[in-house]
Every structure is written in C-alpha cells, then in structure tokens.
C-alpha positions, 0 to 999 in steps of 0.5 A: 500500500502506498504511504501517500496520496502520491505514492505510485503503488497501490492507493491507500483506501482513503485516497481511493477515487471512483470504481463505484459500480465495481464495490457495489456488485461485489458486496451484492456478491457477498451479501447473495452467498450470505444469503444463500442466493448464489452457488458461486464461490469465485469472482474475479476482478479484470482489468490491464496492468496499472488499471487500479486492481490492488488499489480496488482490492484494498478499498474492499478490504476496507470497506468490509471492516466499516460498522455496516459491513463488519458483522457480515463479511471478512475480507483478507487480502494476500499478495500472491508475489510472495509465494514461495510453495506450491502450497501457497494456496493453502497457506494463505487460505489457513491465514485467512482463517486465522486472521478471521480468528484474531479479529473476533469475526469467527470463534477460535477453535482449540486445536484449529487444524486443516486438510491439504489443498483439495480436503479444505474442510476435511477436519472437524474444526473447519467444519465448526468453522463453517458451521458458525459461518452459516449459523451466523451469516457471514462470509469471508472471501480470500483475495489472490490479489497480483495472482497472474505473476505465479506465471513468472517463476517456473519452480511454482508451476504447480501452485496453478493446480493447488489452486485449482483443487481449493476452488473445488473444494470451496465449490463443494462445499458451498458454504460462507466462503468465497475465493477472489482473484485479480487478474490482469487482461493484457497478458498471455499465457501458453495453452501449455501452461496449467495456469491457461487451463485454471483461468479456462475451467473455472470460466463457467463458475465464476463472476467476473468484473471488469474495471472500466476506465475512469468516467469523467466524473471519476477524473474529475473527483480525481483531480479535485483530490489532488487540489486538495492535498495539494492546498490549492484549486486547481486552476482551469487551463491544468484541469483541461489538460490533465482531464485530457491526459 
C-alpha cells in the first residue's frame, strides 16, 4: 500500500477515487452467498496492468471492516508475489482463517487444524468453522490479489493446480466462503501452461468484473483530490489538460 496520496503503488483506501459500480456488485456478491442466493464461490476482478486492481482490492478490504459491513463479511487480502510453495494456496487460505480468528469475526477453535489443498474442510474444526459461518451469516472471501505473476517463476508451476483443487473444494462445499482473484487482461499465457487451463475451467463458475476506465466524473473527483492535498484549486487551463491526459 502506498504511504501517500502520491505514492505510485497501490492507493491507500482513503485516497481511493471512483470504481463505484465495481464495490457495489461485489458486496451484492457477498451479501447473495450470505444469503444463500448464489452457488458461486469465485469472482474475479479484470482489468490491464496499472488499471487500479490492488488499489480496488484494498478499498474492499476496507470497506468490509466499516460498522455496516463488519458483522457480515471478512475480507483478507494476500499478495500472491510472495509465494514461495506450491502450497501457497493453502497457506494463505489457513491465514485467512486465522486472521478471521484474531479479529473476533469467527470463534477460535482449540486445536484449529486443516486438510491439504483439495480436503479444505476435511477436519472437524473447519467444519465448526463453517458451521458458525452459516449459523451466523457471514462470509469471508480470500483475495489472490497480483495472482497472474505465479506465471513468472517456473519452480511454482504447480501452485496453478493447488489452486485449482481449493476452488473445488470451496465449490463443494458451498458454504460462507468465497475465493477472489485479480487478474490482469493484457497478458498471455501458453495453452501449455496449467495456469491457461485454471483461468479456462473455472470460466463457467465464476463472476467476473471488469474495471472500466475512469468516467469523467471519476477524473474529475480525481483531480479535485489532488487540489486538495495539494492546498490549492486547481486552476482551469491544468484541469483541461490533465482531464485530457
């Protein structure tokens, strides 16, 4: 996350701007599992690089912590550039729970264990989990933020069907749990690679949402944002021209 407002990397939610459309759909999202008024586990957030993914993904991290959301949803973030197992999946999912744990979103479990990849649920503390999850409507959703650059180290090739086999589980077991992705468009993957098949199979199981670009409105709230820290209007001629940029 950046330090500040002018920071290049992943905005801070307080300096997040637009991107309306895109919050609103996925807490309607959320709040269908909670519900029960959806049998899908997985969502997608599309968009080129530099679009605004990571600093979307934070605003719903967030946005999930304020009073009118935190009873109902826990969203856990992980950067997927810090992977350094095939068992990266996993671990970041037993770290959602964790952390779901420490902040009193979910009861803690006395000798909390977990299956592999693919058994998620198999133990009987996850199934309490999951249990208090339905008995209390709420939804926690890990976040694979940055995913698509697993495709850049070769020694994690077989994260991709790791993935594949918690997606799966998750779809099963059709609880309060949801796995969200960010995924940049402007890339490309060899039809060879497990990581083409994992996008391509789970195509039909997932909701996806694009990030469009700015609106003018959002340009311009931009742009007022930036009068604001610097403690000056903007004057008209530098609003045209970077309205135009």
């Amino acid at each position: 996350m950046a330090d500040n407002w002018a920071d290049y990397r992943p905005a801070r939610p307080v300096d997040f701007v637009g991107r309306e459309a895109v919050q609103k759909n996925i807490f309607e999202f959320f709040e269908n599992v909670r519900e029960r008024k959806t049998s899908t586990r997985l969502v997608a957030l599309k968009a080129p690089s530099g679009w605004g993914k990571s600093s979307s993904v934070l605003k719903i991290v967030d946005k999930a912590r304020n009073i009118r959301n935190r009873s109902k949803y826990f969203v856990h973030s992980v950067d997927s550039r810090a992977a350094l197992t095939r068992r990266f999946p996993e671990l970041a999912f037993v770290s959602a729970i964790n952390s779901a744990i420490k902040s009193g979103f979910v009861p803690k479990i006395e000798g909390l264990s977990f299956g592999s990849a693919g058994h998620i649920f198999s133990t009987q503390a996850m199934q309490t989990i999951l249990d208090s999850l339905s008995t209390e409507n709420k939804v926690i959703c890990v976040f694979f933020d940055q995913f698509e650059e697993l495709l850049f180290k070769e020694e994690l090739v077989d994260v991709f069907d790791e993935m594949r086999r918690l997606c799966a589980a998750v779809e099963e077991a059709q609880a309060n749990i949801v796995i969200g992705f960010s995924w940049k468009t402007d890339g490309t993957i060899t039809t060879e690679h497990s990581a083409y098949h994992l996008w391509h199979d789970l195509a039909d199981r997932r909701l996806e949402l694009d990030l469009p670009p700015f609106s003018e409105r959002e340009v311009s709230l931009a742009i007022g944002r930036f009068g604001k820290e610097l403690g000056e209007p903007i004057t008209h001629q530098l609003r045209r021209l970077l309205q135009d940029h």
